[in-house]
C-alpha positions in Angstrom: 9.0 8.4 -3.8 7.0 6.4 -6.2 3.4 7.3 -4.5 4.4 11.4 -5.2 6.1 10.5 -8.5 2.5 8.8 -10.0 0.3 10.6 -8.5 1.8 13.8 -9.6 0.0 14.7 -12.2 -3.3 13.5 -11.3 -6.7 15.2 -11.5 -7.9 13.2 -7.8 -9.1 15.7 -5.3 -6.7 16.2 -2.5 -8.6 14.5 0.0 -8.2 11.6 -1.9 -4.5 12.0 -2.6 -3.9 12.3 1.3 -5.6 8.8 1.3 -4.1 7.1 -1.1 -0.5 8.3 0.3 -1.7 7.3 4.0 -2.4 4.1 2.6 1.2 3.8 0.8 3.0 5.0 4.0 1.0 2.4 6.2 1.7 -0.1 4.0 5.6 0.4 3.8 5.6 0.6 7.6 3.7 -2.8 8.0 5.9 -4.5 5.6 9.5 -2.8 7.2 10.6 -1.1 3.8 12.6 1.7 4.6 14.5 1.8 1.4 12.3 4.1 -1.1 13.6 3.5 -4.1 12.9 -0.1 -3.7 10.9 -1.2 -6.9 8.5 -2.5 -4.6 7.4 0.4 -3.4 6.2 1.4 -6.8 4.2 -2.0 -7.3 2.6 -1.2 -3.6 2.0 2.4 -5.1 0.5 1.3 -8.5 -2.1 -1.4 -6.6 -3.2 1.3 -3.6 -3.6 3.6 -6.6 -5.7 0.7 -8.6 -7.6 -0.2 -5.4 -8.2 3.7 -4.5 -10.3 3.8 -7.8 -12.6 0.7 -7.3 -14.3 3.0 -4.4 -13.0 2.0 -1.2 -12.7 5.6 0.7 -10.3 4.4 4.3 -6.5 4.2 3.8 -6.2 1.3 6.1 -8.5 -0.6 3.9 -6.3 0.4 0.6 -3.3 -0.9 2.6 -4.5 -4.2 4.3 -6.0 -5.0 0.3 -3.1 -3.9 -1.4 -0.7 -6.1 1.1 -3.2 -9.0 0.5 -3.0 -8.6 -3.6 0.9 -8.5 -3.3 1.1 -11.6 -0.6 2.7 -14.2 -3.0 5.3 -11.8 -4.1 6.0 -10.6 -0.2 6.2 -14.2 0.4 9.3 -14.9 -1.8 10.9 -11.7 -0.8 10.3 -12.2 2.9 10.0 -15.7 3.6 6.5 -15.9 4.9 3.1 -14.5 4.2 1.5 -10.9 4.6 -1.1 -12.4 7.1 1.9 -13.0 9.8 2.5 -9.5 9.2 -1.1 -8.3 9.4 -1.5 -10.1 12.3 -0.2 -7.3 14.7 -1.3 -4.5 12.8 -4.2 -2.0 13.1 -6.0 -3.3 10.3 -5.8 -7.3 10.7 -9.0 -7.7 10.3 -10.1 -5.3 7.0 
């Protein structure tokens, strides 16, 4: 899993690893990929991970911002916008 693969060598303190994959494995469940070795899952990865280290602490938050940064490529993919798909979830409103 891309999360495990770059986050395997890291010198992040486990609390913050068990964030950062929380946030990765809310964020594939909000968006429906099941297939893990889709190359999106390593851009969603790659921009928790980015996110993680501008000092936002809750997974839900890493997710919902993460989602938001990759909208325009979810869009194309999916045919409509992360928002719809926020819209139901836990953290709409982050």
């Amino acid at each position: 899993m891309a999360i495990y693969r770059l986050l395997k060598n890291s010198a992040l303190e486990p609390e913050e690893i068990s964030r950062i994959t929380e946030a990765y494995e809310q964020a594939l469940h909000t968006l429906c990929v099941k297939d893990r070795d889709d190359p999106l899952t390593e851009m969603i990865a790659k921009k928790i991970i980015n996110i993680a280290q501008t000092g936002v602490h809750d997974a839900a938050q890493f997710s919902a911002l993460a989602i938001k940064a990759l909208d325009d490529r979810f869009h194309e993919t999916c045919g409509h916008g992360t928002s719809d798909l926020l819209a139901d979830s836990p953290f709409a409103n982050v």
